[in-house]
Structure formats: C-alpha cells, structure tokens
N, C-alpha and C positions, 0 to 999 in steps of 0.2 A: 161727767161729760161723755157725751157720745159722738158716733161719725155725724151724725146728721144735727147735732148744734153747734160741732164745732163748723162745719160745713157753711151754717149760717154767719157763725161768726165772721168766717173768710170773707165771702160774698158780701158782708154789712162792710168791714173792716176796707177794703177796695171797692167798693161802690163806685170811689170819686175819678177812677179811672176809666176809659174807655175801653175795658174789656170784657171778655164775656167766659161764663163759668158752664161747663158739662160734668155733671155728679155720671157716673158709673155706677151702678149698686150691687154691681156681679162682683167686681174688681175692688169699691168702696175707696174712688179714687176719684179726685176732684181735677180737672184740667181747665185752666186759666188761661185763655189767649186774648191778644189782642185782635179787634174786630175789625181792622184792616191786612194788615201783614198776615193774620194765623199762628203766628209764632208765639210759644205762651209754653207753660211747663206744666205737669202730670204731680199731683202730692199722692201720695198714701195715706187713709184718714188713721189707720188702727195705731198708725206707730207711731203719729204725731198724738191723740187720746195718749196712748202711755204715757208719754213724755211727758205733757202735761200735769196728769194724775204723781208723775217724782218729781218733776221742778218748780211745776204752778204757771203764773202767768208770765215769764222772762222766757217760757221756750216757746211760747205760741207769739210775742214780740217776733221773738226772733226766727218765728215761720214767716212772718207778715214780711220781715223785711225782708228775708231773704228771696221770697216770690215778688216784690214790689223793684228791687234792685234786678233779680232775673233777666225779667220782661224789660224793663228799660232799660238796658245792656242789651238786650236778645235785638230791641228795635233799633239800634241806635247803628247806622253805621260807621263802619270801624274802618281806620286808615294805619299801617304798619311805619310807614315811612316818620321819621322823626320822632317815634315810640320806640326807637331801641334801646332804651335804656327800662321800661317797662315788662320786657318780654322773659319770663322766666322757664323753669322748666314744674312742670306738678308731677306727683309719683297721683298713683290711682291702683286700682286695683284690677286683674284684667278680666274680670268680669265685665266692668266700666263699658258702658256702650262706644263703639268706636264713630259712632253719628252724634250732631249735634240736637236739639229736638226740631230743627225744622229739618232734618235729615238730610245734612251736608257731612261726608266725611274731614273726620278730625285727623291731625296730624299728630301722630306717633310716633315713637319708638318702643320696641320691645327691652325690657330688663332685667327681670329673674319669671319663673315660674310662676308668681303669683301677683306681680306686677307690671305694672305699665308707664311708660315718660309720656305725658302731653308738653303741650306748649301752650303759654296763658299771655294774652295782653292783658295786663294792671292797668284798671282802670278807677285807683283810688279805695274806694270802699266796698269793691268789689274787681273777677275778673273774669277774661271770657276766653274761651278755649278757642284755640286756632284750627279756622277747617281751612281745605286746599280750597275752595272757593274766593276766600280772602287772598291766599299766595297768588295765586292767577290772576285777581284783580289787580294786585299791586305788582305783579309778574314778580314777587321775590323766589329766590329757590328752596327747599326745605333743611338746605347744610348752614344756611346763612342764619335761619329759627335758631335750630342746634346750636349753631357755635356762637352765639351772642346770648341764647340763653343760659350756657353753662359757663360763658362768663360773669355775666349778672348774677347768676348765683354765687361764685364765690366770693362776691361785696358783702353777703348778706353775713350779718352778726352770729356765731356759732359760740358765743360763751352761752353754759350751763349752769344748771343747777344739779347737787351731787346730793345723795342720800345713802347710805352705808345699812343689809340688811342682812345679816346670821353673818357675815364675814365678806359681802359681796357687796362692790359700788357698781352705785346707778347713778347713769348722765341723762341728765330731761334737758332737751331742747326745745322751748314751749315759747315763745316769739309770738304764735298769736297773729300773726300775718301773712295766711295761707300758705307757707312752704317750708313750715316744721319739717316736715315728713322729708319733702325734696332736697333736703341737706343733706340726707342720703347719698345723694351723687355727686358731697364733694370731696374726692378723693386725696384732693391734698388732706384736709380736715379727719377722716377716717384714718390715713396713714399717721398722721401725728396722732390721734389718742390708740394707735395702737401700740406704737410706742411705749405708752405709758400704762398700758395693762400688762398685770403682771400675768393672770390664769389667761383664759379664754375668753375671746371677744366675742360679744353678739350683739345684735343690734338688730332694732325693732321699729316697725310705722302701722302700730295699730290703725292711728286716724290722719286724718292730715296735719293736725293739730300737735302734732308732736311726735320729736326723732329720741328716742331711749337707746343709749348706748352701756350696753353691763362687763363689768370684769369681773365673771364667773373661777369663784377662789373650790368654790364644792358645791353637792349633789343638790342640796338647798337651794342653791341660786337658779338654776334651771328651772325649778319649781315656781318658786317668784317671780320669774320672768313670764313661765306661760300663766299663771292664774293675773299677774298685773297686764299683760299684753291682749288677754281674752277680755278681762274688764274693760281694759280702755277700747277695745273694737268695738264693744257693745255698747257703749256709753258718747263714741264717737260723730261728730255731726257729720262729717264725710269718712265712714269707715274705709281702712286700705283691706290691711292682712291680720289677721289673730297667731297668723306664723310670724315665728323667730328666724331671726337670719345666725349662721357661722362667720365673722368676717376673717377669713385667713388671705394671706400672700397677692391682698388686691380686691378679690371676689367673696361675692354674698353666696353662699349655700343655705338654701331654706332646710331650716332644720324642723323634725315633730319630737315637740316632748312628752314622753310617754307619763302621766303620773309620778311616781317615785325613781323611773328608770332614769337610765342617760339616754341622753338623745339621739331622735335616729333621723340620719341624712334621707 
C-alpha cells in the first residue's frame, strides 16, 4: 500500500459523513474537516503505510476510528459543569502543540524537561483536551481543572504487572484507558513502590499507554530500560518520551543512558 490508496481508502471509509478531505502532496498529509464548523484533523500518510505494512488491517481500523471519534468530539459542544468526575490530567510530550486544531489555546502545566500536564474531559470512548475557551464559557478557573483532576486521578487503578529481567523488576501499568502514562503524577503511588525498591528507581511513559516503573539492582537494567523504553516510544500510538526518569526524594530527573555506561543526568 501506498499514501495515495490508503488516502482513498480514508475518503471511501468516511464518505457517509459530512466532511471534506485536502491531500497535501508536499507534506503527503491528508486533512479531514467538517464542512461547516472547519474543524477537522491533519494525518500523516507515510507513518500510517508503515504501520500497516507491521500490523495489517487493525491499525488502519483503528485510524478510521480514531479520525471518526476526533471530529465528532471536535464538533460536539462540551459543557464542564456536572463532568467533574470526568476530568483527568494527560502527560504529553512537550513537543505536544499547545493549541488545539481549530487553534484555541490548551490548558497546561509544565512538569519535567521533556514533559507536559494537560487536562482532558472523558468523554467515554474517547477525550478532548481543555482549552481556555471552554473555562471562560463556563467562567471555571484553571486551579479548580488542576485540583479535581489530580483528584480523579488518584481513583484510578494502579495495580501491575511485574516481570524480573538479569536481576531487575519491571512494573507495567498498562490499563488501556488513556492515562497509563499520567499515573506518573500520583505521588502517593510513586512514594509507596519506592518503598519497595531495593536498588534504584526509575520510571518511564514512553506512550501514553503505559507507566514502567524498574528497581535497577545493576548495569544491565539500565540497558533494558533504554532499549524497552525506545521500543515502546516507537511502537506507541501517542508517543511521550524515549527518556528515563531517576525517581529520588519526590522528583523525576530525566536521565540519558549511554549504551553500556551508567547514566547520565
């Protein structure tokens, strides 16, 4: 398969909708809006072909839906009030555009070097990123996001899966309901398994898809963390970071592992 039949494929696959497609051929980027509002999202054709080309047809499914669910979230207006129990926090990567794509600024916080906090209404089987547009609508403030988002988080289920590799345990937090990653920020939860490590704690959000917590026992484990943490970035449907974190006395230190060295802050 190539850009311009999967291209068709899209365009066939959403026909039944009321929206309108712009191929790019400089860029080799397809953009899907809705032909009233404008509002519509940007794909990439070459990285979705690969993907394809390693999984077959469950990841171009799950292009379709993910542009189909997009746009009707994107058009849908959204009210805060009585969804507080909905509103979580996402980690991202700060690269992450700080606009949303009809170019409303997004509500943030800054949190390591290589990351980012938004804030998401759940809306089911999908969720949509808070801009200040919405706060203003509903006149909320943005400490009142914060602090019911990072409440809402700590409901959420943090039991693991454990894997033991040359002498080093690994904790996979793989939930599968978009805020793997954002468990990151619960620091009761980080404080307790650090507890329970005996060497050195580090912890990692390749994708959003998933929070790895390792108790580095030797020089080995370092290694398997950056070759499994590069993997899972590359293979990620919302990549974060390919960086490792240090977790000491509270705080994340983005660490670089050098090949066979120890790591350097």
């Amino acid at each position: 398969m190539d850009s311009k039949k999967l291209k068709k494929i899209i365009q066939d696959k959403l026909a039944k909708h009321n929206w309108q497609f712009s191929f790019d051929p400089k860029k080799d980027t397809l953009r899907i809006e809705d032909k009233e509002t404008k509002r519509g999202t940007t794909i990439t054709l070459p990285g979705i072909v690969a993907k394809y080309q390693e999984e077959g047809q469950a990841s171009l499914d799950e292009v379709i839906y993910y542009i189909e669910e997009s746009l009707m979230v994107m058009n849908t207006e959204l009210e805060l009030e009585g969804k507080e129990k909905n509103i979580f926090p996402v980690i991202r990567s700060t690269s992450f555009p700080t606009q949303s794509n009809d170019g409303e600024d997004l509500v943030y916080d800054d949190h390591t070097a290589e990351t980012r906090i938004y804030y998401a209404l759940d809306l089911g089987k999908t969720y949509r990123l808070i801009d200040k547009r919405l706060l203003e609508k509903e006149n909320w403030k943005f400490e009142r996001i914060r602090e019911i988002a990072r409440f809402n988080l700590r409901s959420l289920d943090v039991s693991y899966k454990t894997d033991e590799v040359a002498g080093n345990t690994f904790y996979f937090i793989n939930k599968n309901d978009g805020y793997d990653a954002s468990r990151i920020l619960n620091d009761a939860f980080l404080q307790k398994m650090s507890q329970q490590i005996k060497g050195t704690m580090a912890v990692a959000v390749p994708h959003q898809d998933v929070l790895i917590i390792v108790d580095i026992q030797n020089e080995t484990g370092y290694d398997i963390l950056a070759q499994m943490t590069m993997s899972f970035f590359a293979s990620g449907r919302v990549p974060i970071t390919a960086l490792s974190f240090l977790y000491e006395a509270g705080e994340l230190e983005p660490i670089f592992i050098l090949g066979k060295n120890r790591p350097r802050k």
